[in-house]
N, C-alpha and C positions, 0 to 999 in steps of 0.2 A: 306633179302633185304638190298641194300645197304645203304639207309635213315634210319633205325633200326640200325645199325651196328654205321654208322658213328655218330647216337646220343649215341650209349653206350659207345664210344671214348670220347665224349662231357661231358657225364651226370659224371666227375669224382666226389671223395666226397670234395675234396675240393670245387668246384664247389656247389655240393650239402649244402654246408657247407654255402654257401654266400649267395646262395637262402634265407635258412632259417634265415638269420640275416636280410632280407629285408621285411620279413612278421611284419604285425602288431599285430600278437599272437605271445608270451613264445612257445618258442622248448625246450622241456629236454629230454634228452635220458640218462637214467640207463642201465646199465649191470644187471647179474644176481641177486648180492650182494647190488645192489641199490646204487651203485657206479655211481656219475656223469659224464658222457662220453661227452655231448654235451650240452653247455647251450647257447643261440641263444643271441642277442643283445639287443630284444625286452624284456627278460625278465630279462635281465639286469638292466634295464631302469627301471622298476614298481614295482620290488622286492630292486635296490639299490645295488646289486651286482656285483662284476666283474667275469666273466668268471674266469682267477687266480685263484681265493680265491676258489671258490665251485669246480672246478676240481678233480675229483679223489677223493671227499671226498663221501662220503654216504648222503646223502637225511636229515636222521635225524640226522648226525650232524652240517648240514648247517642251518636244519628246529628244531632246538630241541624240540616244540611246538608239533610237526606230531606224533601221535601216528603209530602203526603200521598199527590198527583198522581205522586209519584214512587216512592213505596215500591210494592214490589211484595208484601210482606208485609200492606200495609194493604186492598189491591186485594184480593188470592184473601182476607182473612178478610172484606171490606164484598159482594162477590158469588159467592165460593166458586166462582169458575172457576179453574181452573190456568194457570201463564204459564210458556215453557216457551225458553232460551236467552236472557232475556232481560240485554243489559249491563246495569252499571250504575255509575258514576261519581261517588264520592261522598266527603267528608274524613270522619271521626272527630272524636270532640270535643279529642284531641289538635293535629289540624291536618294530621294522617298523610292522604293521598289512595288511595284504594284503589281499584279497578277488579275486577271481576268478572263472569263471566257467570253468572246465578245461573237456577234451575227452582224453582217455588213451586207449591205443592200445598193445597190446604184441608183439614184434619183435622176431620171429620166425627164425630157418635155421634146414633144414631135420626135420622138426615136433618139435623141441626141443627149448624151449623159451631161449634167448640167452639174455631178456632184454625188455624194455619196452619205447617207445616216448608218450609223453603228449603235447595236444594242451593247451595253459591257456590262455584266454581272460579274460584282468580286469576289471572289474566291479565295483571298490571300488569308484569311482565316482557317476556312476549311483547308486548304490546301497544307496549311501550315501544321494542322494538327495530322493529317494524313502521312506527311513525311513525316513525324516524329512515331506515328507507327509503326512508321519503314522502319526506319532506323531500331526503334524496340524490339522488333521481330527479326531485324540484322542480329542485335545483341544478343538475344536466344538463339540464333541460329549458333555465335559463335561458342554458346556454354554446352555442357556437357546433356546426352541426349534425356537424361533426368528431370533436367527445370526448364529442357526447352519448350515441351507442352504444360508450363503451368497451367494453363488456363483451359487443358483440355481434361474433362470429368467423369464423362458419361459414357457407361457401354451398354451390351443389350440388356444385363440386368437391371437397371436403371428405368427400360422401359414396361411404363405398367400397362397393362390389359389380358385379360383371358377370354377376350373377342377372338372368333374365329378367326378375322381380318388382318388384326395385330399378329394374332401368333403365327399366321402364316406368312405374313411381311419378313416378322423376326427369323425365321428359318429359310428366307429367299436369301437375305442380308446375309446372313451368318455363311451359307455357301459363297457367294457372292465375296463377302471380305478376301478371301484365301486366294482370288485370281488379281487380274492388274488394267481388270473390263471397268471403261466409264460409266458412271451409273447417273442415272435422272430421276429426282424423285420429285413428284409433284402431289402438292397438298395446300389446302388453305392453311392462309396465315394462322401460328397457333395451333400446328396439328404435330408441329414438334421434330421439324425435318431436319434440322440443325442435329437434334439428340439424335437421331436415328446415324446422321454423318459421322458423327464424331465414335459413334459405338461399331460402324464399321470398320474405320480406321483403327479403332483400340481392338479390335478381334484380328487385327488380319497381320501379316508377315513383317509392316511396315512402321507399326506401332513403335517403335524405338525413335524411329525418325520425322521430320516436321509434321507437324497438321495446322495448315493455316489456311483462315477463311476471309472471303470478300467478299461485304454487300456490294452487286452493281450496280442498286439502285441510289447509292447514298454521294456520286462525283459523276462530274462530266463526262464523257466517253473521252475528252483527250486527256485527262487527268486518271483517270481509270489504266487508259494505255500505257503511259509510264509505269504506273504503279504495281502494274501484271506484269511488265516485259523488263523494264528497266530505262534508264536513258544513260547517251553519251554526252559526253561533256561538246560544249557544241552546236548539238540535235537544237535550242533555241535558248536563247539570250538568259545566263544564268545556272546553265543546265551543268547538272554534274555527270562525272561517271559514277552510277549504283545500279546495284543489280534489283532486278522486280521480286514480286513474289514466286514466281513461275522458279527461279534460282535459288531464294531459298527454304523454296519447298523441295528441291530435289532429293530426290530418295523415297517423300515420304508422299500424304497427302495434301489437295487446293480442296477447296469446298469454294464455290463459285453460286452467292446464294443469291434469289433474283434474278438466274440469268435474262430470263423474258425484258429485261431493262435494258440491257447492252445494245449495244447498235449492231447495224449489219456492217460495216468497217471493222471492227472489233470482234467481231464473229467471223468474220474470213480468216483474222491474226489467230484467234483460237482454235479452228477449224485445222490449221496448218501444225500445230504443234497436236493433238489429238493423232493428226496423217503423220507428221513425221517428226515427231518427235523432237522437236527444235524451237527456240525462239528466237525472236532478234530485235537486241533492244535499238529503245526511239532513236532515230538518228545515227544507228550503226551498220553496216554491210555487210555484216560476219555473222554467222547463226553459231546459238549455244545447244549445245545438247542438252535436253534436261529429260530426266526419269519422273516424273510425277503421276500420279494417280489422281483422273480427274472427276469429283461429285460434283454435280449442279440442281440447283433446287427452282423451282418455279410455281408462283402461286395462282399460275392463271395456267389454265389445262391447254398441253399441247396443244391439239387439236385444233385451237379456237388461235393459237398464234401463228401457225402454219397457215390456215387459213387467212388470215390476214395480212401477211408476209412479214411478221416483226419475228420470228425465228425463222433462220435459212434450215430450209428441209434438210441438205446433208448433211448439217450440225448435227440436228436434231437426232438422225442415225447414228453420227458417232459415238454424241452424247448417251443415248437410250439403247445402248447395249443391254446393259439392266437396265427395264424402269419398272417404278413401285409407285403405284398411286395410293398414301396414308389417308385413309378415309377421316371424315371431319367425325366431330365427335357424336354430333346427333345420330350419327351412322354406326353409333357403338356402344349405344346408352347401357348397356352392360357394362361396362368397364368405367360409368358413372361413379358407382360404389365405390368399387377400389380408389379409384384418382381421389374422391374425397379424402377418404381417411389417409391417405400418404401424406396428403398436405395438411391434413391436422395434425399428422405426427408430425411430418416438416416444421411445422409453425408453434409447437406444443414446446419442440427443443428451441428451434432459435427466441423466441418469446418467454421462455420460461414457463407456460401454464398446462394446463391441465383440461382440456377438453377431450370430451371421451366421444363423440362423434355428430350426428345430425338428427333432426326429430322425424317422426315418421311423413307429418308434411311439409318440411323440406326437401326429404328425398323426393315424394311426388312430385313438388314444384320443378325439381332438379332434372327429374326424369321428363317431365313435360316441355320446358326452355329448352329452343334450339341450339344455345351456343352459337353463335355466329364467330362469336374468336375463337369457339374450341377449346383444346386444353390450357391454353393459357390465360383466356377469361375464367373456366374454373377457377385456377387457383389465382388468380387476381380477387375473384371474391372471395375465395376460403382466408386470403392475406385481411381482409379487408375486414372482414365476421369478427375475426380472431381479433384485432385491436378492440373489441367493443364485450368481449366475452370472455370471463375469466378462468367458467370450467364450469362443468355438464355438459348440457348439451346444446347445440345451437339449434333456435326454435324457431318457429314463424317471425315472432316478433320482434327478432332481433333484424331482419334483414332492413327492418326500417333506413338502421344504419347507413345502411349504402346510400354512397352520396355522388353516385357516377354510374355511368354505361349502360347499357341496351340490357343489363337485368335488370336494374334497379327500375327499370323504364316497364318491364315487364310482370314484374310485382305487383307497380302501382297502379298497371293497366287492364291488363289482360287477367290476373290470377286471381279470382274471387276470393274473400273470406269468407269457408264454410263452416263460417257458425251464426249461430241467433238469427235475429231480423235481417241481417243481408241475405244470409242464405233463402231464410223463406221468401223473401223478397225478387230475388232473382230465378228461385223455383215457381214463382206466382205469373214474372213478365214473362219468361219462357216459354209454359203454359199457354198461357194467353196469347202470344202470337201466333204459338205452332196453331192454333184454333182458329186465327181470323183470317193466316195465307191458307188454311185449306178452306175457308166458306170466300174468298175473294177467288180461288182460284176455278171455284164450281160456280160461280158469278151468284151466289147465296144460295143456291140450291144443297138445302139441310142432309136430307138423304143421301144426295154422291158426297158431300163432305164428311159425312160420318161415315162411309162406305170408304175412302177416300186413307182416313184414319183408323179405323179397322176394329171401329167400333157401334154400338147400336143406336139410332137415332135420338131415343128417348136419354141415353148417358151424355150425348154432345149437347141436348139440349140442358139438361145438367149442369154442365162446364159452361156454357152460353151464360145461364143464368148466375151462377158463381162467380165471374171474370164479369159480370154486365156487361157484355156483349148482345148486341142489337143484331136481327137479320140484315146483312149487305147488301 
């Protein structure tokens, strides 16, 4: 074809060559020998080097640090399988330390490995600030059981609704806290599954002792690993002896938030400590006992992850001893009301004013908007009102304000203003169409149209003339 042809004229490697210096991931291409062939701009920039200097030289004389056993460059060109998330923690011959999780592939021609490309995305930031969470949450583990949950606030009083849905959650939960059963809670983001976690743990037998939580959606699955389990000193180039989360949360609870993100490697490691009660950090032989109590939270419905095989089934059973599905908020526009006003009292103390609640078409608007974030879009906007309002009440015309998100979008779009000429204005088009799908649908035939409408021929003829509408 000639679109095929004239892009293989296009695709030249110089070409090929500029693409990849415009990505935001490390390009390295070796030859057989593990000779540098291709080193991209981006990984220029996070390793310190200049294309120049590492050309043409080998891997491990640029990386002296890499063992052979460790290069993953050396691995996919000696057996041409691909390695795929894998870290990796290593200095430069400057002395610079880098960190990366890199994907390696083997560059093939007629069956015969010719060499090897590697994606590296750096992580030495992220990673960096993660271990110093370690370490913070080490620190609390070591102080007294008082300040070790500073940061934990919330129990079931805390949570508001007098939805049937709600308060039957809240009496599932509250039996629920008193045993040492894994619980699954599943809810769109914004429905508030964190507070629901954190208010079991504060109701239940264990509350003196840790509560620590892990987004797994927020680190790599082998960065993730460590940081659950622990590593050995050893385990890979750099690596200490420190215990995971999984250690020191013992005793108390993990809230494991986003599981549906975790891999299936990592969910066998979990699966194993759920069965028996044990872990075993990266790079060690020895399993730890650990007591923890495990919640996991998911924003996408079992069912649809089972199905697709990104949650393993007998997780899922271990996990969903208990499970509680928190309905999203449109699913409880009762409990509208209240959430309002808590965050106007919320926002009334921390801001210092004086609003005394919302105008009668507000509430409708309130009641009619789906919430797509739920309760956390609520009071994103009630934060949001309140900067612009200094007491009464918040009115239609203040929501102008808002300068962001799928309500503001919904205001300007979808919610009429009923008053004056728009209103009669959009009573008029309304009108008027409902009158000309039913005389197009009877192909103009006036009688089954006004039959139709469920009215007398001579009134449609009426509205006909009112709307100047013509026979169809």
């Amino acid at each position: 074809m000639p679109g095929q042809h004239d892009l293989k004229k296009i695709l030249s490697l110089e070409i090929i060559k500029n693409i990849f210096d415009t990505l935001d991931e490390g390009i390295l291409i070796v030859d057989r020998e593990c000779r540098i062939m291709f080193y991209n701009r981006t990984l220029s920039h996070f390793e310190g080097l200049d294309a120049d200097m590492v050309l043409g030289r080998t891997i491990f004389e640029v990386f002296p640090s890499i063992t052979t056993e460790e290069s993953t460059l050396y691995q996919v060109v000696k057996n041409g399988k691909p390695i795929k998330g894998r870290f990796q923690q290593y200095f430069n011959y400057k002395g610079k330390q880098i960190k990366t999780v890199n994907t390696t592939i083997p560059i093939t021609d007629m069956g015969h490995i010719i060499g090897a490309l590697e994606v590296s995305r750096d992580i030495s930031v992220i990673l960096d600030l993660s271990e110093k969470v370690v370490d913070l949450q080490q620190g609390f583990g070591r102080k007294s059981a008082r300040t070790r949950n500073v940061g934990l606030k919330y129990n079931f009083d805390n949570i508001i609704g007098k939805s049937e849905g709600i308060q039957d959650i809240i009496g599932i939960l509250k039996k629920a806290s008193q045993t040492t059963s894994s619980i699954l809670l599943y809810g769109e983001t914004g429905t508030g599954k964190e507070l629901f976690a954190q208010s079991i743990h504060n109701a239940s037998p264990r509350k003196n002792m840790p509560f620590i939580a892990q987004n797994c959606a927020t680190l790599p699955e082998s960065i993730l690993e460590g940081i659950l389990f622990g590593t050995t000193r050893g385990s890979f180039t750099g690596a200490v002896d420190k215990p995971g989360l999984f250690e020191q949360a013992d005793g108390g609870t993990i809230l494991l938030d986003e599981i549906n993100n975790m891999g299936p490697a990592l969910q066998t490691k979990l699966l194993r400590v759920l069965q028996e009660g044990v872990i075993r950090r990266l790079g060690d032989v020895t399993d730890i006992p650990v007591d923890v109590r495990i919640i996991a939270t998911t924003n996408e419905r079992p069912s649809e992850l089972l199905e697709s095989g990104r949650l393993k089934q007998d997780l899922f059973y271990r996990l969903s001893v208990i499970y509680v599905e928190i309905p999203p908020l449109r699913e409880r526009r009762e409990d509208i009301w209240d959430l309002t006003h808590y965050f106007i009292r919320k926002y009334n103390e921390k801001f210092n004013k004086n609003i005394s609640g919302i105008h009668e078409d507000v509430v409708k608007i309130f009641q009619e908007y789906k919430w797509p974030g739920n309760v956390r879009e609520l009071e994103h906007v009630i934060e949001a009102l309140m900067n612009y309002v200094d007491e009464g009440q918040i009115k239609r015309e203040h929501l102008r304000f808002l300068s962001f998100g799928a309500f503001k979008n919904y205001v300007e779009k979808e919610t009429p203003d009923f008053t004056g000429v728009q209103f009669k204005k959009r009573t008029f088009d309304y009108e008027k169409n409902l009158i000309i799908e039913a005389i197009k649908s009877t192909r103009g035939n006036i009688t089954k149209a006004a039959q139709k409408m469920g009215m007398k021929r001579q009134l449609l003829q009426y509205y006909m003339k009112k709307y100047g509408i013509r026979r169809l």
